[in-house]
N, C-alpha and C positions, 0 to 999 in steps of 0.2 A: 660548694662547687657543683653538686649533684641537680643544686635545687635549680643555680642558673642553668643548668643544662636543659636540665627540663620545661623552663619558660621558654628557651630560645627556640625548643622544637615545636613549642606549645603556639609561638607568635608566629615562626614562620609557615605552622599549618594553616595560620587565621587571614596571615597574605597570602597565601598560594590562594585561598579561597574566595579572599575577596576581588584578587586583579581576575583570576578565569572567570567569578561571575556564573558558571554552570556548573553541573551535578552530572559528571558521566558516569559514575555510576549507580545513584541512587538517585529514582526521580524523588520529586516531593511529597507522592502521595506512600511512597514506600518509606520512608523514613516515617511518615507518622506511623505506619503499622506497625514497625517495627516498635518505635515509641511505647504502641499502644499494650504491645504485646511483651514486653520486656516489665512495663507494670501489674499489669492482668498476672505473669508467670511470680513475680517474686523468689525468685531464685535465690535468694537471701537463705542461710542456713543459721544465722545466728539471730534472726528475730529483728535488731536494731536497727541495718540500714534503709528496713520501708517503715519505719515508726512512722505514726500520720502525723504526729505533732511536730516531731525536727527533719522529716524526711529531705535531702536537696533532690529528691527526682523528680522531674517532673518532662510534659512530653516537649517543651522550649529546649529545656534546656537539652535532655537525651538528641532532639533533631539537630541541635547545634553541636555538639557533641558528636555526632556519629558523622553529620556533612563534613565537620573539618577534619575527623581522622581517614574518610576517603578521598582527599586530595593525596594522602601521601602513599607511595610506591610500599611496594612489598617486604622490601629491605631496609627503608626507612619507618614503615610503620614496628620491625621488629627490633629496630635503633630504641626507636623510645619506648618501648616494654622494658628492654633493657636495662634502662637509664631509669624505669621508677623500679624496678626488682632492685636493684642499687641501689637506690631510694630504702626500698622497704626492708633489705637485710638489716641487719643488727652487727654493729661494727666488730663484734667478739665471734661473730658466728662464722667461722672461718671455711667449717665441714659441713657436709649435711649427715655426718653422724651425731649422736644428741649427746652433749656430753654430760658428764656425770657431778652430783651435787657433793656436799660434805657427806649427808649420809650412802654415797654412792647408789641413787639412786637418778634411772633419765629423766634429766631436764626437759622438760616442754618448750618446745622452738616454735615462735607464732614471729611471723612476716607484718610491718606495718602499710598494708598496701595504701598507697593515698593517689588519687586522680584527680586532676582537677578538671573538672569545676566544681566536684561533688563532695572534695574530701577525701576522710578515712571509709575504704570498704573492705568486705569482706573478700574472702578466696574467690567463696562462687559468682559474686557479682562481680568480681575485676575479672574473671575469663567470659561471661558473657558478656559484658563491655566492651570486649574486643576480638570475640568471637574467637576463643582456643580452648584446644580440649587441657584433658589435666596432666595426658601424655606430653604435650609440647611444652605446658609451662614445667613439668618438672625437668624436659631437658635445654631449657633453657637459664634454669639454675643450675645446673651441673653445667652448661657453657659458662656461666658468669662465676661460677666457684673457680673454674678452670685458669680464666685468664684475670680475674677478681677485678676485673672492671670491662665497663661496654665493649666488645667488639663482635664483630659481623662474622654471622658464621659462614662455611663453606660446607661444602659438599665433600668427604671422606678423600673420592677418587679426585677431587678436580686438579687438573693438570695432571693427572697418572694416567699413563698408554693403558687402552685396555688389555687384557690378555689374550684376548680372539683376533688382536691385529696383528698385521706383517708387521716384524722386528725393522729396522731401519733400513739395514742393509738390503733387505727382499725385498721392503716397496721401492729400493734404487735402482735394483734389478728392473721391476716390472716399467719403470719412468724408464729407464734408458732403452728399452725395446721399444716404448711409445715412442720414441722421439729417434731412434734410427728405422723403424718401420715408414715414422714419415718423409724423413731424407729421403729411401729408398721409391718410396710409391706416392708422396705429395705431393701436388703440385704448388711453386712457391710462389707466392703473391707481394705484390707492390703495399698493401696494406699493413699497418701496423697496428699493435693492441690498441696503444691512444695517443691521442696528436705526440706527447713528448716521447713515447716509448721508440725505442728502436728494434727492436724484435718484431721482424716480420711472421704474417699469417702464416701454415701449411693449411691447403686443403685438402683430406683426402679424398679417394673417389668414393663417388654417392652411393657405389653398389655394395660398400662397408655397411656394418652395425656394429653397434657397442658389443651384441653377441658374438658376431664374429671374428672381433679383434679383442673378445677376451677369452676363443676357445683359440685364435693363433697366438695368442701370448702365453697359455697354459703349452702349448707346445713347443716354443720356443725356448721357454726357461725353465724347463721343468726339470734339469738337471742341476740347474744352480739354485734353488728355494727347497726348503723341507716344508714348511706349513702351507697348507691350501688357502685357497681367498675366494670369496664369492665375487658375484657380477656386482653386485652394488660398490663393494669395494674397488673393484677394477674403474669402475665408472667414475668413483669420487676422486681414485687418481690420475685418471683421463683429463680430472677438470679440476686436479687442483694447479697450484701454482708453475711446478716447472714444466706442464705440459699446457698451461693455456693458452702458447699461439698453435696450438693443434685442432682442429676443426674436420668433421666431415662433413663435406660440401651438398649441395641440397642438389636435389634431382630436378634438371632442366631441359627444356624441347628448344630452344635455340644455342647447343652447344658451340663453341667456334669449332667449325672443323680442322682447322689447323693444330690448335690442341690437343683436341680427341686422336689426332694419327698422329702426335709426338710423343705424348704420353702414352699410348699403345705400343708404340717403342720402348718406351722407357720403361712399363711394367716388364716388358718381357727380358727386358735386361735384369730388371733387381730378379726375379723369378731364377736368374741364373749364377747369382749372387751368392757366395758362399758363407757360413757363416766365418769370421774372423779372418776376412779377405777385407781389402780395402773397398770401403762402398762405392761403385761408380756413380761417374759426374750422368748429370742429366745432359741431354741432348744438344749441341750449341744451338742447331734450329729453336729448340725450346725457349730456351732462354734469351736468342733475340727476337726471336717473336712477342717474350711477354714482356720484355726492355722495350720494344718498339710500343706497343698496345698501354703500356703505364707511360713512356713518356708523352704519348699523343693525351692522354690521358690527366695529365697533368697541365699539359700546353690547353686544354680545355679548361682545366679549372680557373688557371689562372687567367682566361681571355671572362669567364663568369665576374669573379674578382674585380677586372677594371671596365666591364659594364655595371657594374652596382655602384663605382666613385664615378662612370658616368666620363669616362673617360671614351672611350668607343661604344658601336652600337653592334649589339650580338643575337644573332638570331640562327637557331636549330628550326630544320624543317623535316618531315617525315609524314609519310602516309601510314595510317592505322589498319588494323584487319577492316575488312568491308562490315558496315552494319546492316542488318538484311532486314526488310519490311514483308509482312507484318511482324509484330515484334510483341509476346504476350509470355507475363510473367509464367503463367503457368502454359509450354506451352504442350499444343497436341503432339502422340507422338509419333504422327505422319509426316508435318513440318521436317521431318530428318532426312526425309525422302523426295521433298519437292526444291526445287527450284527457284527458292524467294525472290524475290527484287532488292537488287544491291542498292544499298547508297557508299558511294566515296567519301572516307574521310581523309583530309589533312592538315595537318598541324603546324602553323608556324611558331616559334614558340618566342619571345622576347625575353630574354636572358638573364636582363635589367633590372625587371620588374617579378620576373616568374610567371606572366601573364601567356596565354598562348590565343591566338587565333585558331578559330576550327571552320574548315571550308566544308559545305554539305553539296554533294552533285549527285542527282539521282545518273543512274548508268546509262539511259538510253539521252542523256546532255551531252558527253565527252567520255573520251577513253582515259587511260589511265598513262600517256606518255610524257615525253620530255616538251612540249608542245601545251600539254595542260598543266605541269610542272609550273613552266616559265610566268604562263598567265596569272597565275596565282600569286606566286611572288609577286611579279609585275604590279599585280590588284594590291600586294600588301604593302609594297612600297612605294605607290602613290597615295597611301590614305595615310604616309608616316610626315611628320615636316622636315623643310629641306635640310634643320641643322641635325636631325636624328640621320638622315641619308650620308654626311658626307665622310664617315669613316664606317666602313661595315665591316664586321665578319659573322660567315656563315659559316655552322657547321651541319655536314649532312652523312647519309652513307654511301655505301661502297654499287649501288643499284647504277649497270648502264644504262639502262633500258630510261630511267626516272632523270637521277641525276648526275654521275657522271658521263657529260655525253658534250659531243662541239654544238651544239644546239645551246646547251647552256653556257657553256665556255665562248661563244659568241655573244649570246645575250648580256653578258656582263662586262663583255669586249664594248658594248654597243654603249651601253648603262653610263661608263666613264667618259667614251668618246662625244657626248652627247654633254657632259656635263651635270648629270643626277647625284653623281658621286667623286668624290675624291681618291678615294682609296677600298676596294673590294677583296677581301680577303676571302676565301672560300677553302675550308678543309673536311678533308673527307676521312672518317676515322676506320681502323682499323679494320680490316673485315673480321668478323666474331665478337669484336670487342664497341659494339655500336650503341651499347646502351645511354641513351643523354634525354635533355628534356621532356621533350614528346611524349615518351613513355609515360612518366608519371602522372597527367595530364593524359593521356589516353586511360590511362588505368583508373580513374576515377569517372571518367566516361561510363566505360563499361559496367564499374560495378552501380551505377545508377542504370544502367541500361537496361540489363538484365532483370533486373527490378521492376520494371514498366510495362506498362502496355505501349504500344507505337503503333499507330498507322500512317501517320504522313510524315513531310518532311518537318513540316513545321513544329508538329510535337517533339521532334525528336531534338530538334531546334532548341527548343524550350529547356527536355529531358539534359543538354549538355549545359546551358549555363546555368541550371539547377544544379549542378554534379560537382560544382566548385566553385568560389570566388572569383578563380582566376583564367576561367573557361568562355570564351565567349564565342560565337555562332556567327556565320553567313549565308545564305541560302545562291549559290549561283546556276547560273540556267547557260546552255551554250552561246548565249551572245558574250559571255565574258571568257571565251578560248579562242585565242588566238593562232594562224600557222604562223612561228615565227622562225621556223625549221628554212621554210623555202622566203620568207622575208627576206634574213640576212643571209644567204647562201650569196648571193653576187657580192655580198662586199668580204666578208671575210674564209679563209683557205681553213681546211680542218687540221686538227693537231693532233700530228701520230706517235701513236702509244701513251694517247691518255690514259687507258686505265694502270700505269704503272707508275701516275703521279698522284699524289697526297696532298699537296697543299697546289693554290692556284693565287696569284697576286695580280692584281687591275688595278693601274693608275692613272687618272687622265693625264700626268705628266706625259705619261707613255702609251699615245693613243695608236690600240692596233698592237698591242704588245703585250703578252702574259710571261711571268714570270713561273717560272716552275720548280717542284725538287717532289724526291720519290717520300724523304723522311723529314722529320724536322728539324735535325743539325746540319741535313745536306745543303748545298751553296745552292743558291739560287740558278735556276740559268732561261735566257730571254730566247721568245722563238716570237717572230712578226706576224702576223697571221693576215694580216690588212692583204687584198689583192693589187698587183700592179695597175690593175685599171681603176681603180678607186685614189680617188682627192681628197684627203682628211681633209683639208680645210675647207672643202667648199658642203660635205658635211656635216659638217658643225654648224656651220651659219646657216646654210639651206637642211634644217632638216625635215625631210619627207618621208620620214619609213615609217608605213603605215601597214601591218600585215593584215591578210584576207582573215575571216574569220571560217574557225573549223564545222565545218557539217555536223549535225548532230547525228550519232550513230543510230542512234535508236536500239529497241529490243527483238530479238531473232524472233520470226513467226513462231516457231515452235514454244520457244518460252515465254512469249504473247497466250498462245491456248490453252499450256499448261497454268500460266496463273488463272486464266478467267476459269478452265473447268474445275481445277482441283485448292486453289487456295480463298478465289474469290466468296465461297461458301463461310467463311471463316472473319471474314472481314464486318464490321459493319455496315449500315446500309449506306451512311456518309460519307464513305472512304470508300467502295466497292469502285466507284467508276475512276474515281483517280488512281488508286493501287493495281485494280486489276479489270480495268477495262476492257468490251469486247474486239477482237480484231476484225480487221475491215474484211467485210465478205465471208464474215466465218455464219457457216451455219451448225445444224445441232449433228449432223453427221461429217462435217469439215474432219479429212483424217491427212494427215503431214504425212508427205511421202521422202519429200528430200532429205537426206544424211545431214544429224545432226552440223557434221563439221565443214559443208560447205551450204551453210544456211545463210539467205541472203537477211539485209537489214528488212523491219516494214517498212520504218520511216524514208528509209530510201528508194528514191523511186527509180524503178527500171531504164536504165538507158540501154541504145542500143548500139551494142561493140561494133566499132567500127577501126579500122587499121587506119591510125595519124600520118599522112604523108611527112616522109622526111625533108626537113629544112636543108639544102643544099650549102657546103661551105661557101664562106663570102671568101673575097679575093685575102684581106687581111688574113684570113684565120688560116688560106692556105698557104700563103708565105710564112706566117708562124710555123707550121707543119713542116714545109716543105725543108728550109734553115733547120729546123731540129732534127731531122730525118739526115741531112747531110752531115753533120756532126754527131750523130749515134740511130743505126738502124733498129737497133734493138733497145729504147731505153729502159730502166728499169720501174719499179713499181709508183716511188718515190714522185721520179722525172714523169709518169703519167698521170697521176692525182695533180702537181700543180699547176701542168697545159689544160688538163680537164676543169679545173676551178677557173681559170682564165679566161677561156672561150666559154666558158658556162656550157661544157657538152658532158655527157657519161663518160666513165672511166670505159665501160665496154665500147664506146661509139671509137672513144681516142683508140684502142688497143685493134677493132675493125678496122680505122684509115690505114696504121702503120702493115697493118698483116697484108691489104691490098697493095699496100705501096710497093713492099719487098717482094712478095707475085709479082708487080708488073715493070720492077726490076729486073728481076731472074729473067723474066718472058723477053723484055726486050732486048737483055741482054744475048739471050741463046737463040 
């Protein structure tokens, strides 16, 4: 039984070796050294087994021999030493004390070691054969005397607690302050350890360390533990199992401020916290803020999910930090101190796919508003086909100034009424909690960016669809900014108290009509924005709205002279006149007298101010006036935005007729 053991380990060391095919850890040329030098030594103490005449060693068979015993593992190579010691005792030999003959004198105890492929060897050549000293193999027959047949040895301690650890009870201690510290001072997150776990994240706050919450854990329980614990200890059970949804949270420059001043409440609550008091609850503000933020959050994920089955089409937009030209790996460190020239990035990002569009606008093409927002979109979704257009959603953030604004909440008024789209869903995520597409796709910009040298736009061009697969570039110039601000102002009314809505819904069903709600489980509710002088159907068939296009701002004189004196020395000589060209009329003593802050455009040329005579009402506009003034002398805010959008006049102009009017009321009256 001994013998088949030993072939079976014998053949499956010969397959392990022939399906791997390689040698990790013996190359070829070392196995013949070894070969070389295992004959050269003769280790042999009894003379017989290097006889030249019947010797089986040779450097074949030793390379074949030593390659197939390194296929097997450390526990398995000491399996079959085993299993030939077993082999080689002597069925009577029960002890390794020597027992005694008739004339009571010690018997001589000799081992029959046999290896194959080589046969019967001696002592000393069967521990060089498998490289052990005399120490191992003699405790390796006190193991096999032990259990008197093969088995695998262990290690003394294994599975015994050491002595230097916390007994049971005291690392329960030290878990459960981990885990009411974080109640008290974490914040709790919508995340779980893994998709099926239910055990939500804690974060702590990032101004923690492992030191400091294991010199406040010494002080908290240092009347319940008698043995001490070092920091590494503290640490291994920070992060063993009952405390790993505890985390401390990583140090961040766009914190939501909403959090930051709830949880600064909240700290100074637990701070007031007794010990063996009941813990207080966190903040209800807290916790629907971060309900609010994971459910928007979720309503995102899932809108990703049915654009990848292609079921709608989804698209995130956002503007990046400015990239500033010249732009050099290494660079000077005056650069800190000047005034580069910006380029605009924006991002639209296709949800679908993971692809994103990147628009590049040098600063002195277009400003950065809802105006040059619109146009970009507008650019991204006439280069889309019409069946990608007819379901959208967009999601974006919380910026008035960019995008939410009735500029845009028209334009996508106009999008459906026009017949581009079917259905226009636009959500605006949480403020603080705005992290989505863009970002990651911005972040891989940058870190190529950084990287590079850059002087124009068109490298830089290049610099972003180098930076990912999924990046791709446009270069636009101000023919492609549109005003569609003062475009659509005659046909549709502005919607007040946008910024306190979240989601926005456009259906050509419902032309002239957005649907609104502040959260995502709130009810929808419809506000008409269309003006009474406006003819949806003539509209649609006659469409003519065609907006002016925007001015290009150009760059302030002052930052015109600063780049030619101070950066354009930096530049190469091919890029000098396009990055930092000279200004018009500047000579070498040209010194700028006017405040920075009311510094005129160059590119714009000097007109000269002159006072607009005012358009006189028509007869219509003041029988409108006159009828509303008889029915409320005083209207309120409300009732003067929609007479203002109607006559297409200022809300100051309306609030001037009414103030005249009631004067010459009183006057004629008294």
């Amino acid at each position: 039984m001994i013998q088949q053991a030993t072939e079976y380990l014998q053949s499956k060391v010969s397959e392990d070796g022939l399906k791997s095919g390689n040698f990790p850890l013996f190359l070829e040329s070392q196995l013949n050294t070894w070969a070389r030098d295992f004959l050269q030594k003769k280790s042999c103490q009894c003379g017989l087994c290097f006889d030249s005449k019947s010797s089986p060693f040779s450097i074949a068979t030793l390379r074949h021999f030593k390659r197939e015993l390194n296929f097997l593992s450390v526990k398995e190579r000491e399996m079959y030493i085993l299993t030939l010691l077993q082999e080689a005792r002597q069925p009577s030999l029960l002890q390794l004390v020597r027992p005694r003959g008739k004339d009571n004198k010690r018997v001589r105890l000799t081992l029959n070691y046999h290896v194959y492929p080589f046969g019967r060897v001696c002592r000393s050549v069967f521990r060089c054969l498998f490289d052990i000293s005399d120490t191992k193999l003699r405790n390796l027959l006190r193991h096999l005397q032990r259990y008197n047949f093969p088995h695998s040895r262990c290690h003394g301690n294994t599975e015994h607690i050491p002595k230097h650890t916390l007994p049971v009870k005291e690392r329960t201690y030290v878990e459960d302050w981990i885990k009411d510290f974080a109640n008290r001072i974490g914040e709790p997150n919508w995340r779980t350890i893994t998709a099926d776990s239910d055990l939500h994240l804690i974060f702590l706050p990032a101004c923690y360390t492992i030191s400091m919450l294991y010199n406040l854990c010494l002080k908290g329980i240092r009347h319940h533990i008698e043995h001490s614990f070092s920091k590494s200890l503290f640490y291994s059970i920070f992060r063993s199992e009952p405390c790993k949804h505890i985390r401390i949270n990583s140090p961040r420059s766009d914190m939501c401020d909403t959090c930051d001043l709830l949880k600064s409440t909240l700290i100074s609550i637990a701070h007031k916290h007794k010990e063996g008091e009941e813990v207080p609850l966190p903040p209800t503000e807290l916790i629907d803020h971060l309900s609010l933020a994971h459910a928007a959050r979720e309503d995102y994920r899932a809108d990703q999910k049915k654009a990848h089955k292609k079921e709608i089409s989804h698209f995130s937009f956002d503007y990046s930090q400015n990239l500033a030209l010249p732009q050099k790996a290494d660079q000077p460190g005056s650069f800190y101190f000047f005034s580069l020239r910006n380029i605009y990035l924006f991002g639209i990002t296709d949800e679908s796919c993971n692809h994103q569009m990147n628009y590049l606008i040098d600063e002195s093409q277009c400003a950065k508003g809802s105006n040059e927002v619109i146009s970009m979109i507008s650019h991204f979704l006439s280069s889309l086909p019409k069946e990608k257009r007819a379901h959208i959603i967009f999601n974006a953030d919380n910026c008035v100034g960019q995008n939410k604004n009735n500029t845009m909440i028209k334009f996508f008024l106009w999008q459906c009424l026009i017949g581009n789209s079917k259905t226009i869903e636009v959500k605006f995520m949480i403020k603080g909690h705005t992290h989505f597409g863009p970002d990651s796709h911005f972040g891989y910009i940058k870190k190529r960016y950084r990287r590079s040298d850059v002087f124009s736009v068109e490298d830089l061009k290049t610099i972003i669809q180098a930076s990912s697969t999924t990046n791709k570039a446009t270069i636009l110039d101000h023919a492609n900014f549109f005003d569609f601000k003062a475009g659509l102002k005659p046909y549709f009314k502005d919607l007040q108290g946008i910024t306190n809505y979240h989601y926005f819904l456009f259906k050509d069903s419902l032309p002239g009509i957005v649907s609104v709600k502040k959260h995502l489980n709130d009810p929808w509710t419809e506000h008409h924005l269309t003006k009474k002088t406006v003819n949806i159907s003539d509209l649609r068939t006659n469409n003519s709205f065609k907006p002016s296009l925007l001015v290009a701002p150009g760059i302030a004189l002052e930052k015109q002279i600063d780049l030619y004196k101070k950066v354009r020395k930096y530049v190469p000589d091919e890029f000098k006149d396009v990055l930092c060209p000279k200004p018009p009329d500047y000579t070498a003593d040209c010194t700028c007298t006017r405040s920075p802050n009311k510094s005129k455009k160059a590119d714009t040329p000097a007109v000269p101010t002159s006072k607009s005579k005012r358009r006189k009402a028509s007869k219509g506009e003041l029988k409108l006036l006159n009828e509303l003034y008889s029915k409320t002398p005083y209207p309120n805010r409300h009732v003067l935005i929609d007479i203002a959008d109607e006559m297409n006049w200022t809300i100051d102009r309306v609030k001037i007729w009414f103030n005249n009017r009631r004067y010459k009321s009183k006057t004629i009256g008294g």
